[in-house]
N, C-alpha and C positions, 0 to 999 in steps of 0.2 A: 633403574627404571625411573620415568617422570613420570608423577603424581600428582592427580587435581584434586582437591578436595572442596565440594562446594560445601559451604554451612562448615566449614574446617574447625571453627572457635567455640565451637559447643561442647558439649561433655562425648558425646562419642566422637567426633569428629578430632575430637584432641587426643582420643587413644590411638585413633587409627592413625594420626600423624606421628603419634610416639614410635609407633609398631614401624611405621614403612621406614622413617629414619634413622631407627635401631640398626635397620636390615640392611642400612645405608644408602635407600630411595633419595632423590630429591623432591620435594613436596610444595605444591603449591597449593594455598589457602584462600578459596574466595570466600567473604563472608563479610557483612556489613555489619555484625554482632558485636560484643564488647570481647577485647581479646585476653582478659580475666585468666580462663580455662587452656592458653597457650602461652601467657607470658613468660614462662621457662625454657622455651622453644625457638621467641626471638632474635635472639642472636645467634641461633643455631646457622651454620654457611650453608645450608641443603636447604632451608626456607625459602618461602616466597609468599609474603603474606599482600592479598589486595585489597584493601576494603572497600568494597564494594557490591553490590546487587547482582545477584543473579540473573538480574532481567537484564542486565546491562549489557548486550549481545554483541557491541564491538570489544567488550573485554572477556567475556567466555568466550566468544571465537577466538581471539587472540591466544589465551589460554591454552583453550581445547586443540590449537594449530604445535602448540610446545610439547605436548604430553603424552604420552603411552596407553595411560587410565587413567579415566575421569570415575570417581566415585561422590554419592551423595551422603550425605549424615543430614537427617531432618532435624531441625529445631525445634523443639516442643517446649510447650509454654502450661502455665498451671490449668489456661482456660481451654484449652484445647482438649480433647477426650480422641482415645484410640481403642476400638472393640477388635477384639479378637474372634474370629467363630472357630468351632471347632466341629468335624466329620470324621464317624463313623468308619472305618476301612473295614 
């Protein structure tokens, strides 16, 4: 299977690019990030790293035209805050 991983060079993004290349996926990484959290991955021959923007809509089409599944991994940052709610069943 081909594999898009947007935000791919972040901490989740870099397991789940672990997981799917284990599996023997071919992976591709869009991500304008620093690639720190995949530099072991590299030279990996089933990579495909872009660096580049999400917004950047002639190269996620491009992408998204090669792939199977597109997955996201959000980047989060120290400033940023995420709440959880929780209900009652």
């Amino acid at each position: 299977m081909k594999v898009l991983i947007t935000g791919g060079a972040g901490f989740l993004g870099s397991h789940l690019a672990d997981a799917f290349l284990e599996r023997g996926d071919e992976v591709f990484i869009l991500d304008r990030g620093p690639t720190l959290k995949i530099r072991h991955l590299l030279g990996h021959h089933a990579l495909h790293f872009v660096h580049d923007s999400l917004f950047n809509e002639t190269i996620l089409d491009g992408l998204i035209a090669r792939v199977d599944l597109v997955t996201t991994s959000p980047r989060s940052s120290a400033s940023s805050t995420t709440s959880a709610t929780r209900t009652k069943c």
